[in-house]
N, C-alpha and C positions, 0 to 999 in steps of 0.2 A: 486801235491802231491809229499812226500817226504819218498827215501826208508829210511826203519828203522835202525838206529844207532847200529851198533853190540854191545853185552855185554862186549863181550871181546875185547881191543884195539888191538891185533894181529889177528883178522878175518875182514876179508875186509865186506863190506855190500854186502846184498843179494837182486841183482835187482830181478830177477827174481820171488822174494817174491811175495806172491798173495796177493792182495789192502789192505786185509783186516788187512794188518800188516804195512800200510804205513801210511803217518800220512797230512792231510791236512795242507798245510803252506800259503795259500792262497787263495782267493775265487774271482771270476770274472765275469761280466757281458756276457762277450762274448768270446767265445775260439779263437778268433784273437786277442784280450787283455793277455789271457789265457799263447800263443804262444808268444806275443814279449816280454812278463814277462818272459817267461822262457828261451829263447834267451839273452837276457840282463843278467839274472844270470849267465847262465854258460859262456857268456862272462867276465863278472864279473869277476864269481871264479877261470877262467882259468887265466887271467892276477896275481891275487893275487897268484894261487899256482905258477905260474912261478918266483916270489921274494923270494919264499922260500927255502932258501938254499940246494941243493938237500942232503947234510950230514945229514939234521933237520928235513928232507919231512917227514919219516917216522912216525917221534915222533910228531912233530908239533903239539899241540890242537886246531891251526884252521884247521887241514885237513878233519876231519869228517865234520864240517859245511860245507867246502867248497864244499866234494865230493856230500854232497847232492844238495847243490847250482848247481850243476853241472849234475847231473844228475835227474833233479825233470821231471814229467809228467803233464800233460795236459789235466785233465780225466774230461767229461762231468756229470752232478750231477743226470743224471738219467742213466749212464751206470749200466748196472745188477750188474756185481762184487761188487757194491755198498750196495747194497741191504739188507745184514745181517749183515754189520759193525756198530758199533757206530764211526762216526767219532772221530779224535784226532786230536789235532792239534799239530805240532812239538814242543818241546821246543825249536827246533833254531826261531820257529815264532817269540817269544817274544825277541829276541838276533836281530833278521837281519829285518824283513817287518815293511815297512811303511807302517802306514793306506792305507785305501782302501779309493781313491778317488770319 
């Protein structure tokens, strides 16, 4: 899962947001799957934000995808916080995941 995209592009994202505001960007058989998926991301996004020029970091319109690439969770599909949300799924899902093998 993936924190929610601020409205405004000068507020930073709110980890600390409770589940029911994040947004599922991918789904997995097993939370060792869960985990090297989400390792590989924020490895990922960390090399891509290191090419961006730190002048353009700020403005950049890949920074929000990246930051959630970067900091997505690993939340198992019967944890309680779950429970009275409808899930969502990201729209960077449709932008960045490849099918589910």
């Amino acid at each position: 899962m993936v924190p929610p995209s601020p409205d405004d592009s000068t507020k930073s994202f709110v980890f600390g947001a409770p589940l029911s505001t994040w947004f599922l960007s991918q789904s997995f058989d097993t939370a060792k799957e869960c985990e090297h998926a989400r390792i590989k991301k924020y490895v990922d996004a960390s090399r891509e934000e290191r090419k961006i020029p730190l002048s353009e970091l700020r403005t950049s319109p890949r920074l929000p995808i990246l930051i959630q690439d970067m900091f997505n969770s690993c939340i198992a599909s019967n944890d309680p916080r779950l429970k009275s949300l409808p899930l969502q799924m990201s729209p960077a899902t449709f932008q960045n995941s490849s099918p589910k093998q």
